[in-house]
C-alpha positions in Angstrom: 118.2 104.3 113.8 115.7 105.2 111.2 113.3 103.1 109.5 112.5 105.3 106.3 109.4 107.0 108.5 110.5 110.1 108.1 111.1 110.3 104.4 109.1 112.5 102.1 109.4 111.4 98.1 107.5 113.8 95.6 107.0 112.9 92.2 106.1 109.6 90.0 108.0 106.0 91.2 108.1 103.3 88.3 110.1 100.4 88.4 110.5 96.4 88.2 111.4 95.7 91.4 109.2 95.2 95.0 108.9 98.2 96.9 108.0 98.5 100.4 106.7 102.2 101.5 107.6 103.6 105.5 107.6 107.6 104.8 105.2 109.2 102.3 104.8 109.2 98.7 103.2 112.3 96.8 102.8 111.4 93.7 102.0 108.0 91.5 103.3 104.4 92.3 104.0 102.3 89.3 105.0 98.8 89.6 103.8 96.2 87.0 103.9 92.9 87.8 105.7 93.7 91.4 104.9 93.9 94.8 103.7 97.1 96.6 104.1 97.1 100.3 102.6 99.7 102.7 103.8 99.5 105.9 101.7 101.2 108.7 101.8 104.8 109.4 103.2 105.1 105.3 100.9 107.4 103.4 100.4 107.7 99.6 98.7 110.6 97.6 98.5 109.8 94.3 97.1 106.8 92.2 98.4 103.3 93.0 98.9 100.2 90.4 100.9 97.3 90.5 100.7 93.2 90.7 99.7 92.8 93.9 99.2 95.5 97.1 99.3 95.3 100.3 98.1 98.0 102.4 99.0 98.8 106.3 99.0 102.5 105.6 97.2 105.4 103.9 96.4 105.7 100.4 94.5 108.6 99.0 94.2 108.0 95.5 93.2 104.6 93.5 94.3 101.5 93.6 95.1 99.0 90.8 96.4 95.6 91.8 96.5 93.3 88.8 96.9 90.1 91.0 95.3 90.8 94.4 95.2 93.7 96.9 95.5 93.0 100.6 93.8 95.1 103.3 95.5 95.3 106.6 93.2 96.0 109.5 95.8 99.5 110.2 94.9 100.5 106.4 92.6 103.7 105.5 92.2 103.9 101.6 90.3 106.8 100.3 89.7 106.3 96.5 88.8 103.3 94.1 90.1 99.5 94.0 90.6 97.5 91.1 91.8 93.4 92.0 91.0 90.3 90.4 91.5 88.7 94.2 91.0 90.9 97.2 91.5 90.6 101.1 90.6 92.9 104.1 90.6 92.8 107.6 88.3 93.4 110.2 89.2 97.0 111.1 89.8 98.7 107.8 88.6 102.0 106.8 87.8 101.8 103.0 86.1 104.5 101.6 85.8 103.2 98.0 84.1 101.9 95.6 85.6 98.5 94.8 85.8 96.7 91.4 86.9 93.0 90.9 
């Protein structure tokens, strides 16, 4: 049975719902005002923004979270943050520089 690992999406996503991310994403995630979630081993090139983020994955590209961003211990992010309320665990790679 699959989980969605596997998947390979190029190009921009935009929406009003919640997403949750297993495969890989090349391109931009737009969500306003929803929930973005990363599971681990997801991985997303391109800019991030949305209400709130939560990060288990990869993300090469910036993050905009206009609620709060969450930073799971499995998460590597490798461009800038932007969240009014931010949370990371012990264990997180973050190579960023972080605006709140």
């Amino acid at each position: 049975m699959a989980n969605g690992q596997t998947i390979v999406i190029k190009g921009e996503i935009s929406g009003n719902e919640d997403l949750t991310v297993a495969g890989r994403v090349e391109g931009k995630i737009n969500l306003a005002n929803r929930v973005l979630t990363l599971l681990p081993g997801s991985h997303v090139t391109g800019d991030v923004a949305a209400g709130s983020v939560i990060v288990s994955g990869t993300v090469e590209g910036s993050i905009n979270a206009t609620v709060r961003l969450e930073i799971q211990h499995t998460a590597i992010i490798d461009g800038d943050v932007s969240a009014p309320k931010l949370r990371m665990m012990e264990g997180a790679q973050v190579n960023a520089l972080i605006d709140m």
